[in-house]
N, C-alpha and C positions, 0 to 999 in steps of 0.2 A: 837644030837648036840644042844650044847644050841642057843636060837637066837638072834642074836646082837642089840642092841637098843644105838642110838646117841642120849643125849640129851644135845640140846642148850638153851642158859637162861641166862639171868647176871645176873639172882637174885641167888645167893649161896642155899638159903633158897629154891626154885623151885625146882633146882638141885637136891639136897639133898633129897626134899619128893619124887620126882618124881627117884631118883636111888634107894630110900629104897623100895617103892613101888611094880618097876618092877625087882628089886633082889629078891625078898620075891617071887614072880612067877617063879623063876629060869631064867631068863635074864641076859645075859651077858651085864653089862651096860656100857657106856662108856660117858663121858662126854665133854663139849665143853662151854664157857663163850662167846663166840661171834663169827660172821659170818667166820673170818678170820679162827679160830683158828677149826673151823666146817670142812670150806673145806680140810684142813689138817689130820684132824682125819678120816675123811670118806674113807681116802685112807688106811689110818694106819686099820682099823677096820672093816670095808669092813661090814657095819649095815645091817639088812633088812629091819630097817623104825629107822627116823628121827623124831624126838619131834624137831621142830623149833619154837622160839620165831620169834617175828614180831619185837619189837623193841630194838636195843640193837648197841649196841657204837660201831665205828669203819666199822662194815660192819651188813648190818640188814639182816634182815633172810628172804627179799625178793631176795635182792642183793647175799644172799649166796646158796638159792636154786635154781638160775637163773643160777648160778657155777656148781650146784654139777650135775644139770638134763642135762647141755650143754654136761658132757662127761658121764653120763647115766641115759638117761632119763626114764629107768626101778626103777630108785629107789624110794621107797617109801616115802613119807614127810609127814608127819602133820603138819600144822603150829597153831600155837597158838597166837591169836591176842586179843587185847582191844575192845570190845565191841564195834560197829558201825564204824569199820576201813572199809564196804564195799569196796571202790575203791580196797585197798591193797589184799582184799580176792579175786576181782575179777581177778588181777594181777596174783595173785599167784597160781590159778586155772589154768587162760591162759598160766601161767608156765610151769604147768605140775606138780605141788603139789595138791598130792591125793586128801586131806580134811582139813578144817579149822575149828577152834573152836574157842570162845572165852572165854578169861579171866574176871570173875575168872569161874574154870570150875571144877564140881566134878570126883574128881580123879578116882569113880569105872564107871564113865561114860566113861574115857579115855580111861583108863584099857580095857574096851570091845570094846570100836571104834578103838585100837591098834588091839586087836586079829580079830575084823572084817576084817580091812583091809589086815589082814595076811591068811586070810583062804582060 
């Protein structure tokens, strides 16, 4: 069975490298443009780990992972943050989001901190 990957991001251009990416590894990918429209899809698509951006319009990807972990807190998150956002990393730690990275970040480094946290 393939494995499901949610990625959030408002940048189109993220999206896009980050779905071709973990297609090309046989990923079933699915996507989400901000925090709102994340929680949504999470249900629809039922991931095994979340690419979450940190900042993005409407509901942020702290605000959304604080949603998605309240009704299961087994779910797996990455977030991807701006360089020296410590506070928001420590936040979203205390959340219960797995691991944090910061932008801008190489993508075959992702690539293996995704399959790490899946093994």
């Amino acid at each position: 069975m393939k494995r499901r990957i949610l990625i959030v991001d408002d940048q189109k251009g993220v999206r896009r490298l980050l779905e071709e990416l973990f297609k090309k590894d046989g990923w079933e990918v699915h996507l989400a443009c901000d925090g709102k429209e994340a929680i949504a899809r999470v249900d629809e698509t039922l991931p095994d780990i979340i690419l979450m951006d940190m900042k993005m319009p409407s509901m942020n990807g702290l605000e959304a992972s604080q949603k998605i972990l309240a009704r299961n807190n087994n779910q797996a998150i990455l977030m991807m943050t701006a360089y020296g956002e410590m506070d928001v990393v420590q936040k979203a730690l205390e959340a219960g989001v797995r691991k944090c990275i910061s932008k801008p970040f190489d993508i075959l480094d992702l690539r293996e901190t995704v399959k790490r946290m899946l093994d």
